[in-house]
C-alpha positions as CSV (number, residue, x, y, z in Angstrom):
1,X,-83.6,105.6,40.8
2,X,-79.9,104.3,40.7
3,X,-76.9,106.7,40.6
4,X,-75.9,107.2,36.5
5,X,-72.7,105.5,36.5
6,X,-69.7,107.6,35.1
7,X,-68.1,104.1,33.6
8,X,-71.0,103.9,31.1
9,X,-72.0,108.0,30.4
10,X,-73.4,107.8,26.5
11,X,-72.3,111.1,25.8
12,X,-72.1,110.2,21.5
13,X,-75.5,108.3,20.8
14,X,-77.7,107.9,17.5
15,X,-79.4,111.7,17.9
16,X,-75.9,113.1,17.6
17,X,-74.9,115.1,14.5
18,X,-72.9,112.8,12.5
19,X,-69.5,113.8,12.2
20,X,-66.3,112.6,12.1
21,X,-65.3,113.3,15.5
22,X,-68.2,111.5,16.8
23,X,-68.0,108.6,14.8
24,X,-64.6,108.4,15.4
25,X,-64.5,108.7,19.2
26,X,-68.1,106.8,19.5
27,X,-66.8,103.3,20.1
28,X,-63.9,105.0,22.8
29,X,-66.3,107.5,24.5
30,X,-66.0,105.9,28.3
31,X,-64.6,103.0,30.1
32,X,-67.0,100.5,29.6
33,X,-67.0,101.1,25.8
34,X,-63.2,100.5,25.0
35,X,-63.6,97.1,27.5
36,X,-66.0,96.5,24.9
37,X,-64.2,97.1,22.1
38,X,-61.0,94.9,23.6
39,X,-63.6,91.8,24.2
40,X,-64.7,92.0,20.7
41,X,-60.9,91.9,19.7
42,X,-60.4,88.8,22.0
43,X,-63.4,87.3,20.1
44,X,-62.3,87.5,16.9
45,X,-59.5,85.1,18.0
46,X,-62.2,82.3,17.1
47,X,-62.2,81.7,13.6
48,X,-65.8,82.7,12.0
49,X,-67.4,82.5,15.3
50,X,-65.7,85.9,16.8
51,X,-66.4,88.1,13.3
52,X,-70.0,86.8,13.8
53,X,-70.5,87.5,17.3
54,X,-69.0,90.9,17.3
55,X,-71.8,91.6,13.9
56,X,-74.4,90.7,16.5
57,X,-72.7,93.0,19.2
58,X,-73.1,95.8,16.7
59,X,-76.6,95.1,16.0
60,X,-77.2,94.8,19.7
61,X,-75.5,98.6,20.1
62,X,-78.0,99.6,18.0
63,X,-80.7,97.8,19.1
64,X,-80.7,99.5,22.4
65,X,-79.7,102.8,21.4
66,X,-83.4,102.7,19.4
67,X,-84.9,101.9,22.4
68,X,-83.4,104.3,24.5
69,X,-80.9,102.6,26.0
70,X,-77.4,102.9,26.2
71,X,-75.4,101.2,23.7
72,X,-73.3,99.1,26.4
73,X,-73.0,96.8,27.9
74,X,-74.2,94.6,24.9
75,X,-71.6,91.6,25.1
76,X,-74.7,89.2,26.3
77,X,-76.8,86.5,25.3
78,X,-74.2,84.9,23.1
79,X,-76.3,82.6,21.5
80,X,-78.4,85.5,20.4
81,X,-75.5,87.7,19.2
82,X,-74.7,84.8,17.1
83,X,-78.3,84.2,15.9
84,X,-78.1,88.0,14.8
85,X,-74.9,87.7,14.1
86,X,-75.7,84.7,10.9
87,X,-78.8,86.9,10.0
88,X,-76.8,89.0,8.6
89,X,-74.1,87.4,7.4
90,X,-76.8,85.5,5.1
91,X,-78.2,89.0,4.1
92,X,-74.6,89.5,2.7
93,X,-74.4,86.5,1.0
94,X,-78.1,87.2,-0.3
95,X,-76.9,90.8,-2.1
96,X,-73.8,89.8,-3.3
97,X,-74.3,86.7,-4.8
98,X,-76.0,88.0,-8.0
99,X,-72.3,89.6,-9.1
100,X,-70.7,86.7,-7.8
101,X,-72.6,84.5,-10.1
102,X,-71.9,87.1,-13.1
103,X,-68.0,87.0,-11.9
104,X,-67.6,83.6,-12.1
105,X,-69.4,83.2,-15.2
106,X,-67.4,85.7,-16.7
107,X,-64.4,83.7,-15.6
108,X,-65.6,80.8,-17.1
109,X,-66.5,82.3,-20.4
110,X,-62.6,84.6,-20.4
111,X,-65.2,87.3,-20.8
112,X,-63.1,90.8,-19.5
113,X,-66.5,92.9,-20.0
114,X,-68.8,90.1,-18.0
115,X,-66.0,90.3,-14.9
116,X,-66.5,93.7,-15.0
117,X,-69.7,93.9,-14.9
118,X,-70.1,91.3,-12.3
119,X,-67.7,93.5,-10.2
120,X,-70.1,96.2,-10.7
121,X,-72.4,94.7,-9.3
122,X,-71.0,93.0,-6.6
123,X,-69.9,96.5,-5.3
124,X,-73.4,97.6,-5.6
125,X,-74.5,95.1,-2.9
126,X,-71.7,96.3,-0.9
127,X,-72.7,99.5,-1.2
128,X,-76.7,98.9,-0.5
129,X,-76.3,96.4,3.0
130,X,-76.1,99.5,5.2
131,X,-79.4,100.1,3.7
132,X,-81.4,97.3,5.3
133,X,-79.1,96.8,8.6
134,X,-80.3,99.7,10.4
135,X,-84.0,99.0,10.2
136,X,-83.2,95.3,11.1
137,X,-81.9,96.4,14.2
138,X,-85.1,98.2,15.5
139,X,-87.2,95.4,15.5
140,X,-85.2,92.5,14.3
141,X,-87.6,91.7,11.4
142,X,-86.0,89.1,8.8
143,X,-88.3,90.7,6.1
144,X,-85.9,94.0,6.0
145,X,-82.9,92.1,5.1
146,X,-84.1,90.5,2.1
147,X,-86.2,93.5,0.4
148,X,-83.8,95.1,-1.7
149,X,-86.5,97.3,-2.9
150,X,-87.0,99.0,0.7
151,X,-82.9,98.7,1.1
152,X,-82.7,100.7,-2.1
153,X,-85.4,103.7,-1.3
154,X,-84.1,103.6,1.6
155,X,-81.0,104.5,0.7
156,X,-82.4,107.5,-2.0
157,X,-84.6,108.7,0.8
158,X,-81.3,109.0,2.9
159,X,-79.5,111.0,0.4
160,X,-76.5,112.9,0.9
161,X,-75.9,111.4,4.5
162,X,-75.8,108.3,3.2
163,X,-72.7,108.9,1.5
164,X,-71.2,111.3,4.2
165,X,-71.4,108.1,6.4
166,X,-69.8,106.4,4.0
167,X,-67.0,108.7,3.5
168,X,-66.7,108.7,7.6
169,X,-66.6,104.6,7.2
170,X,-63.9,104.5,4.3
171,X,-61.7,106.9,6.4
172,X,-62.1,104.7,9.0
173,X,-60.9,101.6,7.4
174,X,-57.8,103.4,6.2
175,X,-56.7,104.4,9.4
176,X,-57.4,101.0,11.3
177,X,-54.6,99.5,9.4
178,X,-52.3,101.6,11.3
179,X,-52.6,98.2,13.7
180,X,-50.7,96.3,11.6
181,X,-47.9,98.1,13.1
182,X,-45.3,95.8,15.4
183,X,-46.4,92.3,15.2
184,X,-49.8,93.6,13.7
185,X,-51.9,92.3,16.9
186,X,-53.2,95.7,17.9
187,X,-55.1,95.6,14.8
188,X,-58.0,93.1,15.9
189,X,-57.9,95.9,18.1
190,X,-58.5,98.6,15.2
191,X,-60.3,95.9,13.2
192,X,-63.7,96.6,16.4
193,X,-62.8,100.1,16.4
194,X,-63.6,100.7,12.4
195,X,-66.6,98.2,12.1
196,X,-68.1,100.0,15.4
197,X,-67.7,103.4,13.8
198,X,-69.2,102.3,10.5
199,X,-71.8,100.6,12.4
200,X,-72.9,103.8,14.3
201,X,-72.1,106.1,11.1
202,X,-74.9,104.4,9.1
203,X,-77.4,103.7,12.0
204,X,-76.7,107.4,12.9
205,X,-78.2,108.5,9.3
206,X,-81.0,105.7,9.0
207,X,-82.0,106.4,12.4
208,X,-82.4,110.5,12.2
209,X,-84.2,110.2,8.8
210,X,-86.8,107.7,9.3
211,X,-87.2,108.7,13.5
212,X,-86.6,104.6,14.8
213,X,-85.4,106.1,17.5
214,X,-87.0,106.5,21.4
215,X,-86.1,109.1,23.6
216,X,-82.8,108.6,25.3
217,X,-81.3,108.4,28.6
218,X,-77.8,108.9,29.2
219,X,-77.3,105.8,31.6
220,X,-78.3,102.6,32.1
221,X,-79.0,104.2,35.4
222,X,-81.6,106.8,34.2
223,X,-84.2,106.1,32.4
């Protein structure tokens, strides 16, 4: 059995009580973490390409830490990362076209009340894509992304967690715009940092309350 190796010690994984701190310092815990964090921000120097690579990095993150595994290193198999990555970019699309569609109709027809409404409801997609994300990671199963009805009991069966993850994503948002500081390049930088702890915020909760998780080794190096 091979020596655990300090630079990639998972001390934060997805059995860890959720908390700020944790979320927070998830994506920063050891050495080979940040390096990830800085390659992501290097990617996203490629228009479209680099946002959809580092989506299938996070899914990848996840992926492992399921399994059992440790959540880095995951910057491998491009070509897959992107696969994943388009995946779920088209299970975005999927929930928020219906209130893009009601938007632009309300547009159309100078409707106030039909723009609201559409804006309603595009939030509401926002709000239920955590919902199927988590469970598409497990197994990578097409099928969860486009099941709103599973998404949405999903999301009721996850109750108040669900929106304490949420609260933990939001605050994490806020503060990566501290990177538009100076010449505003640190924040591709903070960009990683918030979308890692959002991503480990809401597989945290999904993963605790419906058990997709194996047991877990702290190492690559111990399993």
């Amino acid at each position: 059995m091979a020596e655990p190796s300090q630079a990639n010690e998972q001390r934060i994984h997805l059995a860890t009580p959720l908390s700020l701190r944790t979320s927070f310092a998830f994506p920063l815990q050891s050495r080979l973490a940040r390096r990830e964090v800085l390659i992501g921000a290097a990617l996203l120097l490629l228009p479209g390409v680099g946002w959809l690579l580092n989506m299938g990095h996070r899914i990848m993150m996840v992926h492992r830490m399921q399994h059992g595994e440790p959540a880095w290193p995951s910057w491998r198999a491009p070509g897959e990362l992107l696969r994943h990555g388009l995946v779920t970019l088209l299970g975005m699309l999927y929930w928020h076209a219906p209130g893009a569609l009601v938007i632009a109709l309300g547009a159309r027809l100078e409707s106030t009340g039909t723009m609201a409404a559409g804006g309603l409801l595009f939030a509401c997609g926002t709000v239920a894509v955590p919902g199927y994300m988590t469970h598409y990671c497990r197994d990578f199963a097409v099928r969860e992304v486009f099941s709103p009805v599973l998404a949405v009991r999903r999301i009721r069966g996850a109750g108040g967690a669900y929106w304490r993850a949420w609260a933990i994503a939001a605050s994490a948002l806020i503060l990566s715009f501290a990177g538009l500081a100076g010449f505003g390049v640190f924040f591709l930088v903070t960009s990683v940092w918030f979308w890692q702890v959002a991503g480990f915020s809401f597989a945290s909760v999904f993963t605790q309350t419906y058990e997709l998780h194996a047991p877990y080794s702290r190492t690559s190096g111990s399993r």
